[in-house]
C-alpha positions in Angstrom: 109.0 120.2 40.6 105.5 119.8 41.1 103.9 117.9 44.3 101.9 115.0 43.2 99.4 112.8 45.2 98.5 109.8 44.0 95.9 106.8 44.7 97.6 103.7 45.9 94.6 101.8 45.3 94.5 102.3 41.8 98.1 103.6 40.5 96.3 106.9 39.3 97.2 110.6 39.9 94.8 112.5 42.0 96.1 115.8 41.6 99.3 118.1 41.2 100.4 120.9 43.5 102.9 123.2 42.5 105.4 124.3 45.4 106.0 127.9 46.8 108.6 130.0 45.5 111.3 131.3 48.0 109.1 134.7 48.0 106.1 133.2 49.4 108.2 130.9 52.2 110.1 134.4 53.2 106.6 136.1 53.0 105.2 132.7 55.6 107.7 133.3 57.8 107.4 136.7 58.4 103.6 136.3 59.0 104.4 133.6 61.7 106.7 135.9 63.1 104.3 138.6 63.9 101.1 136.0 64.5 103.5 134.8 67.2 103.9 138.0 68.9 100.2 137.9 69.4 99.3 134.4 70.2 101.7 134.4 72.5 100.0 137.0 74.6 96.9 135.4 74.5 95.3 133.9 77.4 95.0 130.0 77.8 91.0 130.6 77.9 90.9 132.0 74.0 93.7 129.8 73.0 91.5 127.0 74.4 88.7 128.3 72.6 90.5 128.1 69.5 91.2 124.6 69.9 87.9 123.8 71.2 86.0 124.7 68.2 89.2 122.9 65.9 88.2 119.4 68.1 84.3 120.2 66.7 85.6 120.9 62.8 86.6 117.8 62.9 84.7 115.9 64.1 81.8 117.4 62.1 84.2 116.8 58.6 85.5 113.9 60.0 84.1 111.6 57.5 85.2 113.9 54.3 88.5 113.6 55.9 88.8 109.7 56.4 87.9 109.7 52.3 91.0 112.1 51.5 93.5 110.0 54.0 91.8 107.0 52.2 92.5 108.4 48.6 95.8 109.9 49.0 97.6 107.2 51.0 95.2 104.2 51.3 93.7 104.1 54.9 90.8 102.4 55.2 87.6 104.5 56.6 87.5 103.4 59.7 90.8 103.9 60.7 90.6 107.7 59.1 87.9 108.5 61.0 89.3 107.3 64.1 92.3 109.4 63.6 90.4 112.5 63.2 88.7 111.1 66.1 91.8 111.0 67.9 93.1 114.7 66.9 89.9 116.2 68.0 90.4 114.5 71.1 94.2 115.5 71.5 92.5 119.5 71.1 90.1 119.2 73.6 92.5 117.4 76.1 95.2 120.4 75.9 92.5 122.8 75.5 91.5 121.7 79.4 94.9 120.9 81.0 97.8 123.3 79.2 97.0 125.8 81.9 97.4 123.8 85.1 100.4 121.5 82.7 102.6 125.2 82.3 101.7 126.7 86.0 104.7 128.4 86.9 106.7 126.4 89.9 107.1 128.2 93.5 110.7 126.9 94.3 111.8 127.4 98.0 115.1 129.6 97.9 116.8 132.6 99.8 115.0 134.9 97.2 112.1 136.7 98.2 110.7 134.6 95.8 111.7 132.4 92.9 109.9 129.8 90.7 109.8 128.7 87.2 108.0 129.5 84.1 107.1 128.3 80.7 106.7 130.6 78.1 106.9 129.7 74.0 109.6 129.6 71.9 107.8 130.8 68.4 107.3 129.6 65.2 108.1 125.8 65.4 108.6 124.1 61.9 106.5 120.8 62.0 108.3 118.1 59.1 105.5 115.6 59.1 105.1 112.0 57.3 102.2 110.8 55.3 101.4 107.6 57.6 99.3 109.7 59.9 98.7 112.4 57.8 96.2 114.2 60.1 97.5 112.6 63.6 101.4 113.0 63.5 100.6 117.2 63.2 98.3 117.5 65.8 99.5 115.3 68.4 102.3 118.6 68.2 100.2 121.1 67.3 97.7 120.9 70.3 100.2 121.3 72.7 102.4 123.3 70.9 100.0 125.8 69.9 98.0 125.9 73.4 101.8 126.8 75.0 101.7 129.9 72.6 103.7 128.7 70.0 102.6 128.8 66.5 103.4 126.1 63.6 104.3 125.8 60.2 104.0 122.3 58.4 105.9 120.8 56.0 104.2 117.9 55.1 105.1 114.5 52.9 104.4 115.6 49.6 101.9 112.8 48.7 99.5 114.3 51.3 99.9 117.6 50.1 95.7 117.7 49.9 95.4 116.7 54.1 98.1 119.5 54.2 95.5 122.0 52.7 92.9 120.6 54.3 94.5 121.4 57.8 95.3 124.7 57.1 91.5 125.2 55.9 90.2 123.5 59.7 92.5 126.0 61.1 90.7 128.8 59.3 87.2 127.8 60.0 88.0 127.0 63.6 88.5 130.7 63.5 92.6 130.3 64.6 93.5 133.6 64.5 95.0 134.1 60.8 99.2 132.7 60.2 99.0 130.6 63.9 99.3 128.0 61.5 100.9 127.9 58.2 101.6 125.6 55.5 104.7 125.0 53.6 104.8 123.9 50.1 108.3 123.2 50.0 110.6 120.7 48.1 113.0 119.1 50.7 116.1 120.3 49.1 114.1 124.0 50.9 114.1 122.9 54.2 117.5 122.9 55.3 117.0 126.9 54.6 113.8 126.4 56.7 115.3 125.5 60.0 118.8 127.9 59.8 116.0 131.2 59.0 116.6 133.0 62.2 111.9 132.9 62.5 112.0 129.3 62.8 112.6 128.6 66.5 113.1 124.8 66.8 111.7 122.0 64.6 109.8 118.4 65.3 110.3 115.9 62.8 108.4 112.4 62.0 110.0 109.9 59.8 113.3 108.2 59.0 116.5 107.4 60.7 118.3 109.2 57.7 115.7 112.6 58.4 116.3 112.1 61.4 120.1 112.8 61.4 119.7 115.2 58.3 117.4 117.5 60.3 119.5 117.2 63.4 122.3 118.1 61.7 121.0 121.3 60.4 119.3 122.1 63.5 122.7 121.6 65.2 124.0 123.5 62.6 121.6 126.6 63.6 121.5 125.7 67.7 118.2 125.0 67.5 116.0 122.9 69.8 114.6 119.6 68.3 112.2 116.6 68.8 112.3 113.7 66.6 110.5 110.6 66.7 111.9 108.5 64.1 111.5 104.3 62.9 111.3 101.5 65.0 111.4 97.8 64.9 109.3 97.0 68.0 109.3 93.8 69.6 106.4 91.7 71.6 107.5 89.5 74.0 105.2 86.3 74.4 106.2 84.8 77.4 105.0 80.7 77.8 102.3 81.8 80.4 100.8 84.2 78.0 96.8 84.5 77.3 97.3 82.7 73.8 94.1 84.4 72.8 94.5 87.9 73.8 98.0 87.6 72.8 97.8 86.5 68.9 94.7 89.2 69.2 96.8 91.9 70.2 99.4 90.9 68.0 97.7 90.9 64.9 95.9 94.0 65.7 99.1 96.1 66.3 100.5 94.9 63.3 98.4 95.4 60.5 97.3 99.0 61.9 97.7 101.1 58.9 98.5 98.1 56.8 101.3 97.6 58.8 102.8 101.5 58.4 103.5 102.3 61.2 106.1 103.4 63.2 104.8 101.6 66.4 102.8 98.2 64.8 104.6 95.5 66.1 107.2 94.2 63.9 109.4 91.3 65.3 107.2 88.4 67.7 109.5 86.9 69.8 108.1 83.7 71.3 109.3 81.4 73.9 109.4 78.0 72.7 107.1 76.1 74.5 104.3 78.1 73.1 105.8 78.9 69.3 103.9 76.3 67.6 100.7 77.3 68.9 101.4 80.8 68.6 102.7 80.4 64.9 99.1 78.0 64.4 96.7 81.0 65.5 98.9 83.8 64.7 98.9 82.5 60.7 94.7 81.5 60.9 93.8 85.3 62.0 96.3 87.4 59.2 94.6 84.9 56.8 91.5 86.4 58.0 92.1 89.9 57.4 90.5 91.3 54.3 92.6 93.4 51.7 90.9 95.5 49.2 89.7 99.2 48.3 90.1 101.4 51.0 86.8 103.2 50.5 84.5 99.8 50.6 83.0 98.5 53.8 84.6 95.7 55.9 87.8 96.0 54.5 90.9 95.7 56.9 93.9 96.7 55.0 94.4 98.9 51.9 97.2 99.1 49.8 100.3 100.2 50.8 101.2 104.4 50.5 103.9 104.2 47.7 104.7 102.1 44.8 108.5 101.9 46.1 107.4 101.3 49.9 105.9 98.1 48.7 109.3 97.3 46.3 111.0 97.8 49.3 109.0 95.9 51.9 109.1 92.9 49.1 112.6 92.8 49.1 113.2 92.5 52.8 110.7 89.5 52.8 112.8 88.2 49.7 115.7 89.0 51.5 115.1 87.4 55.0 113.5 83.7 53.0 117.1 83.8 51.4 118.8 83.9 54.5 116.6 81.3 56.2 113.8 82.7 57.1 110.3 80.6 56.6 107.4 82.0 54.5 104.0 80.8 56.0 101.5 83.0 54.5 101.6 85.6 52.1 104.9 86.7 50.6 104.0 87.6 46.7 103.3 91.1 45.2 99.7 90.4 43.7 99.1 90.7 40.1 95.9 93.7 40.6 96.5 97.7 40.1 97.3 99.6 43.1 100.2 99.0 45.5 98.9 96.0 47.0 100.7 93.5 49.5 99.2 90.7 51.3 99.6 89.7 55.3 102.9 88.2 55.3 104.2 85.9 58.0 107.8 84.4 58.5 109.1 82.2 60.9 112.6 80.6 61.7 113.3 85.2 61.8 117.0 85.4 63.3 119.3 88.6 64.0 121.2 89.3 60.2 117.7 88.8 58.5 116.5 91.9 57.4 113.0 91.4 58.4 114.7 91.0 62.2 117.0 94.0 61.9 115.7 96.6 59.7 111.9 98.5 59.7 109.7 96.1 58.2 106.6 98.8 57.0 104.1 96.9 56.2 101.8 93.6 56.5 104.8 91.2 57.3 105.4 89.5 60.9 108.4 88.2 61.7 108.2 85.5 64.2 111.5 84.4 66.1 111.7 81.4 68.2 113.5 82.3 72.0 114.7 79.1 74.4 113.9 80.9 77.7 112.4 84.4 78.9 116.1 85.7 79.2 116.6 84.8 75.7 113.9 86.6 74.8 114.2 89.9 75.9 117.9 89.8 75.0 116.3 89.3 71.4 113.8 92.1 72.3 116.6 94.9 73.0 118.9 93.6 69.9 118.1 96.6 67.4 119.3 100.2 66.6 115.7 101.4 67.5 113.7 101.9 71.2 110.4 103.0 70.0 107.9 100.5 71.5 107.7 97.0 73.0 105.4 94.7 74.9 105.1 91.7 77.1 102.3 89.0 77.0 102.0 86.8 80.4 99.9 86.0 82.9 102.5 86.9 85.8 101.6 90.8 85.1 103.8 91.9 87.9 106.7 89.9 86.2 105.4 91.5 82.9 105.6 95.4 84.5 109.1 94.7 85.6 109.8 93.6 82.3 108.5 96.1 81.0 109.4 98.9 83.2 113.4 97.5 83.8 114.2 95.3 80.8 112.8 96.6 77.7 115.1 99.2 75.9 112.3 101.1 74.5 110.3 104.5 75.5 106.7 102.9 75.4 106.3 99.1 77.5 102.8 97.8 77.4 102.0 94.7 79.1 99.3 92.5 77.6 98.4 94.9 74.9 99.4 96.6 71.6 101.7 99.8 71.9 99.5 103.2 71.2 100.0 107.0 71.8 97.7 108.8 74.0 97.4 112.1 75.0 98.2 111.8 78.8 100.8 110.2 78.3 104.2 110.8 77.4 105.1 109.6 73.2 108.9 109.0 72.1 111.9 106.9 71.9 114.6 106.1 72.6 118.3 104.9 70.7 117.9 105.5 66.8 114.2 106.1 67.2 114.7 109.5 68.9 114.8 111.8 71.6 112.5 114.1 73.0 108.6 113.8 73.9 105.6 114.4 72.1 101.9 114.6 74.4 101.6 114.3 78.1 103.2 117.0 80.6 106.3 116.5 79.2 105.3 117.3 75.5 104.3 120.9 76.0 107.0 121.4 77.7 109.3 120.7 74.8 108.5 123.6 72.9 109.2 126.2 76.2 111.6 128.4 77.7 112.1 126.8 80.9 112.9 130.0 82.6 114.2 130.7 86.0 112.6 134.0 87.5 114.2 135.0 90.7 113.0 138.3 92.6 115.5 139.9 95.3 115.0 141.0 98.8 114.2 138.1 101.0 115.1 137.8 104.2 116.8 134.1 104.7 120.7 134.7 104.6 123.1 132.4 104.7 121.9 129.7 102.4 124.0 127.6 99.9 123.0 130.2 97.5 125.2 132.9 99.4 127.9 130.5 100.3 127.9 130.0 96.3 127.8 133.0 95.2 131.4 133.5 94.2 131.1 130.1 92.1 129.6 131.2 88.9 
C-alpha cells in the first residue's frame, strides 16, 4: 500500500509515498544501533551543538514549513509557524539545561560513595500523529536525543512529507548521520518494530485504542513506554469568573488547530448563575472566527485533517442534538470542497451525550449547565480521560486548590487555556496516559536510572549492614 497525503482544503492528493520494505526497516535499525553507540558517548556540549544549530534550521525554514503543515493537514500559517517556533525553542531549551537536568545524584550511604546516574536507553521508536506534525516529535526528540538516545519516527501517514522534511532538518543541522531515522512503515509493521531486540522503548501520540495496542506489544517485549493519548478536557467557570478573560480563553483553547487537539478544551462546565451570559458571549466570539483556506491571511480555522475525522465529529454533534443536546451555532457539514466544519456550539450537554463523554476533535463546544461549584467539578472529573483542565474565578487561591486537589487531570491551569511548555512536565493521567514528556521529568523517561555504589567507606553499622542479609 502506498502512503498518501492529501489536501483537506481541497479534497485533492498531494503526493504518494511508497513504504519501506522489511529490508530497508532491518537495514534502519541496524544503523540506529551503531549511531547509538556513538551518540551516546558524546558529550552534552556537541550534543548541544547539534541541537542548537536544528533550533536555527528551523527557524530559518520555518515559513516553508508552516506551508507543508498547512497543505498536508490544514493548519493555518500562523499556527505552523508558531509550532516550528515552538520546536526550535524545545532544542535550545534542552540544548542548555540536559546537562545540569541528568547530573548524577551524591546520595549519603555507608559506601565510600554512592549516587545515581542517567545514561540512555538506545534507539527509542517515536509513533507520532499528524495534529502536531512537527511538535508532537520534537517535544521527545530534544530531550531524548540530548540524554544520548537516538530516535526513529513513525509518523501518521498523511504527513509522510513533514516526516521527510524532519529527517532532511536533521541532516542539515549536521546530526551526526542515523541519530535520527525515519520509518516508512504500514501499521500492520509496527508491532515487529517494538518486539526487534534495537528498539529500546517506544513513545506514542494518539488514540485510546493505540494506546492499548502499543502497550500491549510493548508489554509483550518488556519494554519501557510513554503514551500520551485523547482527552476530553474540561473548563470550570466558576460564578466569580472574569466573564471576559474567561469566554477569551475559552474560545481560544478550543478552536486551536481547528479544534484537533488533544488538549483544546472540549466540555465548558458552567455554574448557573453565569450560563446565560456565558452561553451569550461564548456563541458571539465562535461566530466571529473566520473559516477558510489555510494558506490565506486572517484566516482562523482550516478544514479539518481527514475526510472521516470530520464524518465522525458530525455524527457526535448529530448524536448529542438527538439525545437532548441544544445546537446554537453551527452544526451542518457545508456544501464547499475540502473537509470543512464550522464552529459548533451545544448547550443543555449532559453525561450519555457523546459530545460530553467521548473526544469531540474538532470546532464543537459543549456547554453543560452545573447548580453549584461542587457540581461542577464532579462534572469536571466524570470521564475516562485526565489530560487537561482549568478553572476560571476570581478567588485564584480557591482556583489553585481546585486545581491542584480536585481536578483529576495531569495539567490544571487556572484562569487560562491548558498548553505544553518545555519546563514543565506534559502528560496525563487515567485513559489519557502515563508517563511524562518535557520538563525534568521527561528526559528522564528515556534513562537507566542507575544506582552506582563504590565500596570501602568507613561508616559501619548503618541500616545498610543491618540489611544486608535481606535481599
Amino acid at each position: 500500500m502506498t502512503f498518501t497525503s492529501i489536501n483537506p482544503a481541497t479534497g485533492r492528493v498531494i503526493a504518494r509515498y511508497e513504504p519501506q520494505s522489511e529490508r530497508d526497516i532491518d537495514c534502519l535499525l541496524d544503523a540506529s544501533s551503531r549511531a547509538f553507540l556513538a551518540w551516546r558517548e558524546t558529550r552534552f556540549s556537541e550534543r548541544a551543538a547539534c541541537l542548537a544549530s536544528l533550533a536555527n534550521r528551523l527557524r530559518e525554514r520555518s515559513e516553508e514549513l508552516a506551508r507543508l503543515i498547512a497543505a498536508e493537514m490544514g493548519k493555518p500559517l500562523p499556527q505552523g509557524e508558531a509550532e516550528v517556533e515552538k520546536c526550535a525553542w524545545v532544542c535550545e531549551h534542552y540544548a542548555e539545561h540536559a546537562e545540569a537536568l541528568l547530573a548524577a545524584e551524591s546520595v549519603e550511604t555507608e559506601a565510600k560513595r554512592s549516587e545515581v546516574v542517567f545514561p540512555p536507553l538506545g534507539a527509542v521508536l517515536a509513533i507520532m500523529p499528524w495534529n502536531f506534525p512537527f511538535w508532537q516529535f520534537f517535544r521527545f526528540a530534544a530531550p531524548a536525543l540530548m540524554a544520548g538516545n537516538v530516535a526513529v519516527l513513525r509518523h501518521a501517514s498523511n504527513v509522510t512529507g513533514c516526516a521527510l522534511e524532519i529527517d532532511k532538518l536533521s541532516e542539515e543541522a549536521g546530526l551526526p548521520a542515523d541519530v535520527l531515522r525515519v520509518a516508512l512503515v504500514d501499521k500492520t509493521q509496527v508491532a515487529d518494530m517494538i518486539a526487534d531486540p534495537r528498539i529500546a522503548a517506544v513513545t506514542l501520540t494518539g488514540s485510546v485504542e493505540a494506546g492499548r495496542a502499543v502497550a500491549a506489544a510493548a508489554g509483550g517485549a518488556i519494554k519501557k513506554t510513554v503514551l500520551e493519548l485523547g482527552g476530553s478536557d474540561p473548563y470550570v467557570i466558576l460564578r466569580d469568573a472574569d466573564l471576559e478573560l474567561a469566554v477569551e480563553r475559552c474560545v481560544a483553547s478550543r478552536l486551536i488547530n481547528t479544534g484537533q487537539s488533544c488538549i483544546a478544551a472540549k466540555r465548558f462546565i458552567v455554574e448557573e448563575p453565569l450560563l446565560e451570559d456565558f452561553v451569550a458571549a461564548f456563541v458571539e466570539a465562535m461566530r466571529g472566527k473566520r473559516t477558510g483556506d489555510p494558506l490565506e491571511a486572517d484566516v482562523d480555522l482550516g478544514p479539518l485533517a481527514q475526510a472521516k475525522g470530520r464524518d465522525r465529529l458530525h455524527e457526535q454533534v448529530r448524536s448529542s442534538i438527538a439525545a437532548g443536546a441544544v445546537c446554537v451555532l453551527g452544526g451542518e457539514i457545508p456544501s464547499s470542497a475540502g473537509f470543512f466544519y464550522p464552529p459548533t456550539v451545544l448547550t443543555a450537554v449532559q453525561p450519555g451525550m457523546a459530545a460530553f463523554d467521548t473526544e469531540v476533535f474538532g470546532p464543537v463546544a459543549a456547554i453543560v449547565c452545573a447548580p453549584d461549584a461542587e457540581r461542577a467539578i464532579e462534572l469536571a472529573n466524570r470521564t475516562e480521560y485526565g489530560l487537561g483542565a482549568a478553572v476560571f474565578t476570581k478567588d485564584v487561591e480557591r482556583g489553585r486548590e481546585i486545581a491542584a486537589r480536585r481536578l483529576q487531570a495531569g495539567n490544571c491551569f487556572v484562569n487560562d487555556f491548558v498548553r505544553s511548555d518545555p519546563r514543565l512536565p506534559f502528560g496525563g493521567v487515567k485513559h489519557s496516559g502515563y508517563g511524562r514528556e518535557l520538563g525534568a521529568f521527561g528526559i528522564r523517561e528515556f534513562v537507566n536510572v542507575k544506582t552506582v555504589w563504590v565500596g570501602g567507606g568507613t561508616k559501619s553499622g548503618g541500616p545498610a549492614e543491618k540489611c544486608r542479609a535481606a535481599e
